[in-house]
Backbone bond lengths (Angstrom), bond angles and torsions (degrees), N, CA, C in turn:
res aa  C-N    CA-C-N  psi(-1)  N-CA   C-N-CA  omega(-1)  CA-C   N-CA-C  phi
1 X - - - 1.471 - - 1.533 110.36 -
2 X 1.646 118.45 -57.05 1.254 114.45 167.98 1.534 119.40 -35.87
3 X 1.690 118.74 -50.56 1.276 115.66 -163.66 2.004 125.07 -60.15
4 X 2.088 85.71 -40.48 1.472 100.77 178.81 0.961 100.82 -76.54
5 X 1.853 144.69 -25.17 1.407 111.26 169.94 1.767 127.69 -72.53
6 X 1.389 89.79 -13.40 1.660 97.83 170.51 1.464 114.40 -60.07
7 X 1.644 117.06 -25.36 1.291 105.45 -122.92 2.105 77.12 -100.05
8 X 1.204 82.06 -20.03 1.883 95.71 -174.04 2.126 98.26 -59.98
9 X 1.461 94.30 -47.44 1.702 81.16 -163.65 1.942 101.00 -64.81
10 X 1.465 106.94 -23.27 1.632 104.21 -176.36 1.188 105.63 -72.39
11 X 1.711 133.50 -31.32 1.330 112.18 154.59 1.246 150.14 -45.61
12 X 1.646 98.36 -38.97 1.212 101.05 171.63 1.836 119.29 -73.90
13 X 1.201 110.72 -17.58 1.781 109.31 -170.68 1.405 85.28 -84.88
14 X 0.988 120.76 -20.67 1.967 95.96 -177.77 1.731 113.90 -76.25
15 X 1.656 94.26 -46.32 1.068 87.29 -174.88 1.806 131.07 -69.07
16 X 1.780 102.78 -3.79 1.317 124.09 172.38 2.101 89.59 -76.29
17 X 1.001 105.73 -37.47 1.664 100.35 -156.48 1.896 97.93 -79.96
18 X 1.626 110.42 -20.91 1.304 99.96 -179.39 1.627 141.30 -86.61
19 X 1.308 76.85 9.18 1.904 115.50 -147.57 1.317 93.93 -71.02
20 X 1.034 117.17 126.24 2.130 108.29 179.74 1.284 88.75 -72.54
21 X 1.602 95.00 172.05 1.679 96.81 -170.99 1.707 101.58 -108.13
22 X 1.033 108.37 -163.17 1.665 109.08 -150.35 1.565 108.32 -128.80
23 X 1.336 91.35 -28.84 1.743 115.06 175.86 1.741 102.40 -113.46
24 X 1.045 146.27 172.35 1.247 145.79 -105.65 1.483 111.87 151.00
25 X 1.416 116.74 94.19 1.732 99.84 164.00 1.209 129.58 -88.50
26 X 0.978 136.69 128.87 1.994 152.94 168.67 1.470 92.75 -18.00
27 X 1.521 99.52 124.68 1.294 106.92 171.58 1.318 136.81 -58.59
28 X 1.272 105.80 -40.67 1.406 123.82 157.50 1.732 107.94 -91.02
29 X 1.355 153.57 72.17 1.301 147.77 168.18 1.596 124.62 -56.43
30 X 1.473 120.36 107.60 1.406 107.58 174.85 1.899 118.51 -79.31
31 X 0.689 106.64 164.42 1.877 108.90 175.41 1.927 91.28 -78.00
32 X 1.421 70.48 137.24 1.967 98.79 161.09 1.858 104.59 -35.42
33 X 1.203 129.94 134.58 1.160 118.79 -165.99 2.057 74.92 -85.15
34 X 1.842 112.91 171.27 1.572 129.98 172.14 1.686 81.82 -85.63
35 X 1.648 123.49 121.62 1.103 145.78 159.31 1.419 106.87 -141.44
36 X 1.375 113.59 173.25 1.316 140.46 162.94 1.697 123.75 -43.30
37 X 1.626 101.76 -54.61 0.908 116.27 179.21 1.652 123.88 110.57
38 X 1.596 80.64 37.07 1.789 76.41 172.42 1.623 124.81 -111.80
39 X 1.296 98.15 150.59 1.790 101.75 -146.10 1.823 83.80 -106.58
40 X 1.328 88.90 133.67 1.950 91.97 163.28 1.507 112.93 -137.34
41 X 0.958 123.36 155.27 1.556 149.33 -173.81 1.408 119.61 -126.87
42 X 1.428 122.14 83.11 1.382 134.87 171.90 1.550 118.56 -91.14
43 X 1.359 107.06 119.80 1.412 108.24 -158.52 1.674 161.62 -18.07
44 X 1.922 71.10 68.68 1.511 102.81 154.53 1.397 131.98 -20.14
45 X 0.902 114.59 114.41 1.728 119.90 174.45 1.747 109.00 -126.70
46 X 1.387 130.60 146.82 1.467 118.83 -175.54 1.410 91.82 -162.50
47 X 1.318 97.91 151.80 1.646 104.90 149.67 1.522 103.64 -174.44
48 X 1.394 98.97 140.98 1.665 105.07 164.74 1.529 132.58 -48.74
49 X 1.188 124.44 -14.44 1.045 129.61 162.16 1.935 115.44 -149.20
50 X 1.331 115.62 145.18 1.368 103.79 -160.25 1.704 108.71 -54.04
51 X 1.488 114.78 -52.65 1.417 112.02 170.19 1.611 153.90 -23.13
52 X 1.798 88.32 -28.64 1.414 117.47 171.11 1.423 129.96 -152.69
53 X 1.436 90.61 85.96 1.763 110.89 -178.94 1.764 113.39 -56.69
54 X 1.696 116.18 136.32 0.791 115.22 -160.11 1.597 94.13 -120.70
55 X 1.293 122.79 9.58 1.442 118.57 -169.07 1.606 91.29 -167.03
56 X 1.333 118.59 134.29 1.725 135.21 -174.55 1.279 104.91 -141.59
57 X 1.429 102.56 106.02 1.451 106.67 158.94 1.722 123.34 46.05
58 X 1.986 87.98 54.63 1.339 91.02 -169.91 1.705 107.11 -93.58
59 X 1.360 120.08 162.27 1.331 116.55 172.38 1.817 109.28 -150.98
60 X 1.398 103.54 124.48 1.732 106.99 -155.13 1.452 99.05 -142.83
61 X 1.082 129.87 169.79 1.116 140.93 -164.41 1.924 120.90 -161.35
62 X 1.264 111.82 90.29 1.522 117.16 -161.82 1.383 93.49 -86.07
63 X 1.313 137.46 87.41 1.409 139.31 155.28 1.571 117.75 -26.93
64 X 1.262 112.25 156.36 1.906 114.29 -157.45 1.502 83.95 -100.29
65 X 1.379 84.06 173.00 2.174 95.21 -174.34 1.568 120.31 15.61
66 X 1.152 96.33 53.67 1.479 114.90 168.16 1.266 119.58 -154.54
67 X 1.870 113.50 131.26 1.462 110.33 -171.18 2.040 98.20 -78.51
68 X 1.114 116.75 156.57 1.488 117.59 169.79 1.565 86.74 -151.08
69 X 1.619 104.72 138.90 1.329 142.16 174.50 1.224 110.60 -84.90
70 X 1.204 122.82 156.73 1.526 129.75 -174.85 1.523 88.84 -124.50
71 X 1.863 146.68 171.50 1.025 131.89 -178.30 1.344 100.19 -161.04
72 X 1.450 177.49 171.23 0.813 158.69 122.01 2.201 95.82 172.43
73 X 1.437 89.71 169.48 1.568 113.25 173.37 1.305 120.29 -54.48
74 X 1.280 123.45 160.21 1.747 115.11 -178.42 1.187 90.83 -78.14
75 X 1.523 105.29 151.37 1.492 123.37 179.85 1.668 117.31 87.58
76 X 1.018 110.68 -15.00 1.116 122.22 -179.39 1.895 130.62 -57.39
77 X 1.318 94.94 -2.22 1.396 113.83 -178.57 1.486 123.73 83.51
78 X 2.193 117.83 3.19 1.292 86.52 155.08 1.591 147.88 -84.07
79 X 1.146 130.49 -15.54 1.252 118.48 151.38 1.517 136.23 -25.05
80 X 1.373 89.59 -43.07 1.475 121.98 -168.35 2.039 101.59 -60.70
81 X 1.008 106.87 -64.17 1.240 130.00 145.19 1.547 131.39 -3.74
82 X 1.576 90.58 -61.88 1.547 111.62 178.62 1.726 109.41 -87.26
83 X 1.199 104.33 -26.85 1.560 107.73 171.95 1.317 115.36 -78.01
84 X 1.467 118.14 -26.30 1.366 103.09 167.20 1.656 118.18 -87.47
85 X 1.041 118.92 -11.73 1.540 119.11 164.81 1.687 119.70 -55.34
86 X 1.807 85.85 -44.70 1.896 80.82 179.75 1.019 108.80 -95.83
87 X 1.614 142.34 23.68 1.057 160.83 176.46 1.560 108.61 57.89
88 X 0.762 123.12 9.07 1.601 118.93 164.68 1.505 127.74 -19.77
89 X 1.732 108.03 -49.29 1.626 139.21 136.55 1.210 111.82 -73.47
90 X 1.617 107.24 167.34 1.019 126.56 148.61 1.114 119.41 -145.23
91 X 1.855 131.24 131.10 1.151 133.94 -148.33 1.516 97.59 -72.88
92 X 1.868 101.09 155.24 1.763 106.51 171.31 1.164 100.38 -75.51
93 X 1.362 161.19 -53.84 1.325 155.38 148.34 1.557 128.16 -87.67
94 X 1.260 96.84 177.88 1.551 109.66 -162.70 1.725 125.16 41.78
95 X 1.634 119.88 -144.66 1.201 93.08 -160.69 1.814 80.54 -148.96
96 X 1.775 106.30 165.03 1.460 113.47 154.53 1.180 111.55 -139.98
97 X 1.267 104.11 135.20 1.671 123.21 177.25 1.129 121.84 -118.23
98 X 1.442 118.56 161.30 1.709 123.08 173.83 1.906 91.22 -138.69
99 X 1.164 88.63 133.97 1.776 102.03 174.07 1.470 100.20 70.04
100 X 1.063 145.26 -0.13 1.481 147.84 -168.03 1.556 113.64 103.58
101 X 1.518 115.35 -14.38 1.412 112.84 -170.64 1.147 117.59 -111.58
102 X 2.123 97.69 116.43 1.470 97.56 -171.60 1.991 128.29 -61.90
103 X 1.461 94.81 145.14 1.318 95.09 -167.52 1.669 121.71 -67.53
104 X 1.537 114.64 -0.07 1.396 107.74 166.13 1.720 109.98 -97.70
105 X 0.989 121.84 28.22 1.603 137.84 174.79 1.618 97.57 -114.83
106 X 1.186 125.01 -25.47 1.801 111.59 -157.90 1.668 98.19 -108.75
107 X 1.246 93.98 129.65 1.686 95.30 164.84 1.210 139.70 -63.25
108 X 1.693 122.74 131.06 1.202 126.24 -160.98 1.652 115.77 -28.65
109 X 1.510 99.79 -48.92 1.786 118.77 -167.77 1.646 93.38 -50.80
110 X 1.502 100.99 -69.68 1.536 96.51 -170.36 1.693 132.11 -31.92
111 X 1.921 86.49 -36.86 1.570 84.53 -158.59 1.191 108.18 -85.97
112 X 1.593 115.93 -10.94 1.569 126.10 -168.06 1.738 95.21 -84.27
113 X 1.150 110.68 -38.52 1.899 107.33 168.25 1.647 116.62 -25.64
114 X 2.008 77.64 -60.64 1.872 76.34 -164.32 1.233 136.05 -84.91
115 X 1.420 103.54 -6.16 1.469 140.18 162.75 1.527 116.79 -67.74
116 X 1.839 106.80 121.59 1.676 101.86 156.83 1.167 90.33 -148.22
117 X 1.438 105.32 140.34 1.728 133.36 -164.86 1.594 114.09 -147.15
118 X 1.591 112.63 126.60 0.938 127.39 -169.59 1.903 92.26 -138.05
119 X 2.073 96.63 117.29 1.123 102.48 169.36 1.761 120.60 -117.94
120 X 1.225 94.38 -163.27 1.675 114.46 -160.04 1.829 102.76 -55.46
121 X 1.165 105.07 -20.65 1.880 129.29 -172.40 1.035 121.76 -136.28
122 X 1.370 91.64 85.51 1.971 102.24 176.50 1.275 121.06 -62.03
123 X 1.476 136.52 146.19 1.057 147.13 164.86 1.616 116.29 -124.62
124 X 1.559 100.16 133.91 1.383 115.94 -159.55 1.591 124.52 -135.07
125 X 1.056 139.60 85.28 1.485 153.41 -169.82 1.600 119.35 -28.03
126 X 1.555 129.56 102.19 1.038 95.69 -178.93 1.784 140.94 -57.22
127 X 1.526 127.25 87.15 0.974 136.09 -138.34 1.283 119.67 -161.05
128 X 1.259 136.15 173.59 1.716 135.14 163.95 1.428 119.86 -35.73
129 X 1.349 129.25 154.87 0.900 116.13 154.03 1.382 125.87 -72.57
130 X 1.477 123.53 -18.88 1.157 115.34 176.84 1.621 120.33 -101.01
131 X 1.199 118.07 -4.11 1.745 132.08 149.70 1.517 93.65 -48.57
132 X 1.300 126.63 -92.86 1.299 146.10 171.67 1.808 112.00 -0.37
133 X 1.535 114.62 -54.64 1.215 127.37 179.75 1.501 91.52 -75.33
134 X 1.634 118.73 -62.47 1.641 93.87 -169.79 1.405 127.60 -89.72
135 X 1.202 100.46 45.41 1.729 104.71 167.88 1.976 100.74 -79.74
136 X 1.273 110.84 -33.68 1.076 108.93 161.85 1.681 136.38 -41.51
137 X 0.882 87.69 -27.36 2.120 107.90 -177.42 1.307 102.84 -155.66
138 X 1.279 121.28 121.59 1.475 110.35 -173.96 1.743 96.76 -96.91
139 X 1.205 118.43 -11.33 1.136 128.14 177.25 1.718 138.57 -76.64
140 X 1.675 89.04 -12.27 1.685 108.03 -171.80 1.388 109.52 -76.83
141 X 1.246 124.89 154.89 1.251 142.95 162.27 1.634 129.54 -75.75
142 X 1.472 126.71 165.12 1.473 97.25 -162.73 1.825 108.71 -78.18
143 X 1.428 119.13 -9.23 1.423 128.99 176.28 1.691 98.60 -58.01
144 X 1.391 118.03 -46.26 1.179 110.94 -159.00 1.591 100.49 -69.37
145 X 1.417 110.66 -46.70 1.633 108.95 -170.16 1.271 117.77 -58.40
146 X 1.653 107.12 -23.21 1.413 109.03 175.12 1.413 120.13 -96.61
147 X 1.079 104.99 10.69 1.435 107.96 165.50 1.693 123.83 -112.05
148 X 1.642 102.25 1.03 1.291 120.82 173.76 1.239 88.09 -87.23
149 X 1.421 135.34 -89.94 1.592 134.77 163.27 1.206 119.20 38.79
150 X 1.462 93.98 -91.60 1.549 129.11 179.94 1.642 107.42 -49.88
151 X 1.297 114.30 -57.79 1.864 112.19 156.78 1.357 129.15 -16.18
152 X 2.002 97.90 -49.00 1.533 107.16 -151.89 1.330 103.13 -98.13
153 X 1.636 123.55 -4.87 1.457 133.43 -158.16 1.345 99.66 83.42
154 X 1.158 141.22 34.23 1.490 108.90 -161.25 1.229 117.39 -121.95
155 X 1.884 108.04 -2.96 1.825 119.84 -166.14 1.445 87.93 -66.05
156 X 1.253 130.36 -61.78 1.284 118.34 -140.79 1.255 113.46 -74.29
157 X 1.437 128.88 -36.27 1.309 112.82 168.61 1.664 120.10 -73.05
158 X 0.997 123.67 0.02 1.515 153.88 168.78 1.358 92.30 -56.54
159 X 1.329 124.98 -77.99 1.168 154.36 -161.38 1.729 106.41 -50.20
160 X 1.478 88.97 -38.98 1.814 93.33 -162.49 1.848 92.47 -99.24
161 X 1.249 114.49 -1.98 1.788 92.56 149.00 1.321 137.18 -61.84
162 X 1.541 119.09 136.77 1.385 130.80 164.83 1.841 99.37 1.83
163 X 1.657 102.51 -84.94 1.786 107.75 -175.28 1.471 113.52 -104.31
164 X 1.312 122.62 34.38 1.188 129.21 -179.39 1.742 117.12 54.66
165 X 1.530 94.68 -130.49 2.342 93.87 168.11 1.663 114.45 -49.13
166 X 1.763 100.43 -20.75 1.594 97.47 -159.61 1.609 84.66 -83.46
167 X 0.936 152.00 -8.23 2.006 134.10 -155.51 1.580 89.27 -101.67
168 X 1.579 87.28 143.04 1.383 139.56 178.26 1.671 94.23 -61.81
169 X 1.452 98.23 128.09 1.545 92.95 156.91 1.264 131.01 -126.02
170 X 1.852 93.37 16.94 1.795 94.19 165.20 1.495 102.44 87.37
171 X 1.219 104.86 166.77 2.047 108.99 -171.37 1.263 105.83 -91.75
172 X 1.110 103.99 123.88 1.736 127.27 -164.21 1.598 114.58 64.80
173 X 1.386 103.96 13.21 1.597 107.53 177.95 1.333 108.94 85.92
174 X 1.209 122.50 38.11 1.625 124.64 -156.22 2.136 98.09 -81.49
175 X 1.449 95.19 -21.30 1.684 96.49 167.05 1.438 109.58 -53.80
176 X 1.382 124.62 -41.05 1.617 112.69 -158.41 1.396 103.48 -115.96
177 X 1.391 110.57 174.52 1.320 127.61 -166.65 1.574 108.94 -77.57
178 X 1.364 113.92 174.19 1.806 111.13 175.26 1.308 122.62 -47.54
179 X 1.777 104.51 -54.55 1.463 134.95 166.90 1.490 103.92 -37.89
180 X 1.434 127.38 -61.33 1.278 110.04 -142.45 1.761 88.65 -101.73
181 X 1.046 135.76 4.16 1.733 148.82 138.18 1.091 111.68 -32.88
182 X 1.666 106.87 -65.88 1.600 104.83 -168.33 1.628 111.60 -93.97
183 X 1.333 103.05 -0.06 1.676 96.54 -171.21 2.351 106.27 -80.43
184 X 1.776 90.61 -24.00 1.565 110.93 169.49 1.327 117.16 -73.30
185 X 1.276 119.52 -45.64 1.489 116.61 159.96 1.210 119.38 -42.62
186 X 1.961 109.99 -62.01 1.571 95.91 178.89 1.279 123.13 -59.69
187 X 1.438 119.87 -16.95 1.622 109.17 -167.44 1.858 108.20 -77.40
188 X 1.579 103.60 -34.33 1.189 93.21 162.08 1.510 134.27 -67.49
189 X 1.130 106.50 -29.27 1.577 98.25 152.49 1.436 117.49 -43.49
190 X 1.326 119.50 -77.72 0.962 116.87 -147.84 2.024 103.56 -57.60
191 X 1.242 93.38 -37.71 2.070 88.75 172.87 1.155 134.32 -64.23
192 X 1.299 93.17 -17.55 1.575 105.47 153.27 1.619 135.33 -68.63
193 X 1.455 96.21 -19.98 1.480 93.69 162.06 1.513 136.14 71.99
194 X 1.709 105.07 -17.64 1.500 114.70 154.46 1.711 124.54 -6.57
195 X 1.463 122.10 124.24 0.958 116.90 160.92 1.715 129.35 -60.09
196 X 1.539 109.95 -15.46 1.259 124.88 -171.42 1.323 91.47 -122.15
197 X 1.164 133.30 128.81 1.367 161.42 128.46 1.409 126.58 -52.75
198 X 1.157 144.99 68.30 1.767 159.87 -179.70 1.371 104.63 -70.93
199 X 1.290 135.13 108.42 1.568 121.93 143.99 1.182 123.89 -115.01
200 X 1.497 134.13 146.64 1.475 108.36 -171.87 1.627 90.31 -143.12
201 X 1.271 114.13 82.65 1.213 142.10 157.40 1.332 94.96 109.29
202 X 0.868 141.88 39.30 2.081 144.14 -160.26 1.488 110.45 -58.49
203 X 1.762 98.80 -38.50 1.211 73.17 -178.53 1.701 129.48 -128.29
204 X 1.476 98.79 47.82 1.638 119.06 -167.49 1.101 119.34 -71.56
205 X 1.414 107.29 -21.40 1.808 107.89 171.48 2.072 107.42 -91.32
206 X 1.397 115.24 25.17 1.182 110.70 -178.09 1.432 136.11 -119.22
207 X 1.131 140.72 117.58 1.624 131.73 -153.33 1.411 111.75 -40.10
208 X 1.586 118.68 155.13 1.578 100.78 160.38 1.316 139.39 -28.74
209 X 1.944 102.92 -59.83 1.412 114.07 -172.75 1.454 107.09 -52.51
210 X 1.609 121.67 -46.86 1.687 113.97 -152.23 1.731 86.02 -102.41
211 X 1.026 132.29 3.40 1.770 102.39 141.55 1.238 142.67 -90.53
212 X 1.570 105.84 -0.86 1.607 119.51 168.89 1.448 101.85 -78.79
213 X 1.518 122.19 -35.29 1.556 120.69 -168.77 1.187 103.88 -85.10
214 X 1.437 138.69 -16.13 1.597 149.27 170.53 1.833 108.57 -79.52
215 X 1.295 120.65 -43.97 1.222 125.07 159.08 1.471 122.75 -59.07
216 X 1.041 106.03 -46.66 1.781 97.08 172.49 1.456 124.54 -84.74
C-alpha cells in the first residue's frame, strides 16, 4: 500500500516533468544589451486564451530610472503586464522590449539578471532566514544580506528572532507573519540587484509605517 501510494505522487512529477514547455528560448539567444532599462510595448495585444483578449493594441513606454505606477481595478491587466516583461508570456502580437532588444531574442539568464520582482505571493524555502534572503545572490556576503534587510525594513524584526538570520522559518515561512513574508521577499529583491525593479502589490500585506520606510 505504502509503495502504490508512492507510486501515484511519481506519476504525477513525471508527468509535470514531461509536459512540453510553453515558453521556449531563441535558438540562437543574444544577452540583454547593458542599458538603463527602459521597457517599451509596441502594440501589444494578449490574452490568456484566444477567445478573450485581455490587452489590444497596446503601446507604452516605461521610462529608465524612473519608478511609474500602474493604477487601475483588479483584473485590469496589471499583472498581466508584469508577466509579459519577464516574459513568462509572450504577446499574440506586436512586440516588448527593454534597451531596444526584443525579449523573445534575449536569453532567459540575461533577462532574469536584470530583473528583480517581488509579487502579491511570497514564496519562502523551508530554511534560514538568511539562506532565504540570499537566494537572491548566491554570491553575497553576510554584510550584503544585511544590508538588503535593512532596505526591506526587515533587520529589526530579524533581529528579534529566537536565532536571528540563523531561525528557521518553516515551509513557505509558515513561522512568520504575512508582513514579515513579504518584507524577506523584498530584501531579496533588493540583493539581487536587478536593473528593473517589478512589484505587483509588494507591499499589501505591510503596516503603514514599514511601507513608507520600504518605499523610500
Amino acid at each position: 500500500v505504502s509503495i502504490e501510494t508512492g507510486m501515484m505522487g511519481v506519476k504525477m512529477m513525471y508527468e509535470l516533468l514531461d509536459h512540453p514547455e510553453t515558453m521556449v528560448e531563441h535558438p540562437e539567444p543574444v544577452d540583454l544589451p547593458q542599458g538603463a532599462g527602459e521597457i517599451v510595448l509596441r502594440d501589444v495585444s494578449f490574452g490568456y486564451s484566444a477567445d478573450r483578449p485581455v490587452i489590444n493594441g497596446l503601446n507604452l513606454t516605461f521610462a529608465a530610472g524612473k519608478t511609474t505606477a500602474l493604477v487601475g481595478a483588479s483584473g485590469g491587466g496589471k499583472s498581466t503586464l508584469i508577466n509579459l516583461i519577464m516574459r513568462l508570456y509572450d504577446p499574440v502580437s506586436g512586440s516588448v522590449s527593454i534597451d531596444g532588444a526584443d525579449l523573445r531574442e534575449v536569453s532567459f539568464a540575461s533577462l532574469r539578471r536584470a530583473l528583480s520582482f517581488v509579487g502579491q505571493d511570497t514564496f519562502l524555502f523551508s530554511d534560514t532566514v538568511f539562506e532565504n534572503i540570499r537566494c537572491g545572490d548566491r554570491t553575497a556576503d553576510e554584510a550584503d544580506v544585511i544590508a538588503a534587510a535593512k532596505a526591506a525594513s526587515a533587520h529589526d524584526f530579524i533581529m528579534a528572532l529566537p536565532q536571528g538570520y540563523n531561525t528557521l522559518v518553516g515551509e513557505n515561512g509558515a513561522f512568520l507573519s504575512g508582513g514579515q513574508r513579504q518584507r524577506l521577499a523584498i530584501a531579496r529583491a533588493m540583493l539581487h540587484k536587478g536593473r528593473i525593479l517589478l512589484l505587483d502589490e509588494a507591499t499589501s500585506a505591510l503596516d503603514p509605517d514599514s511601507e513608507v520606510l520600504v518605499q523610500q
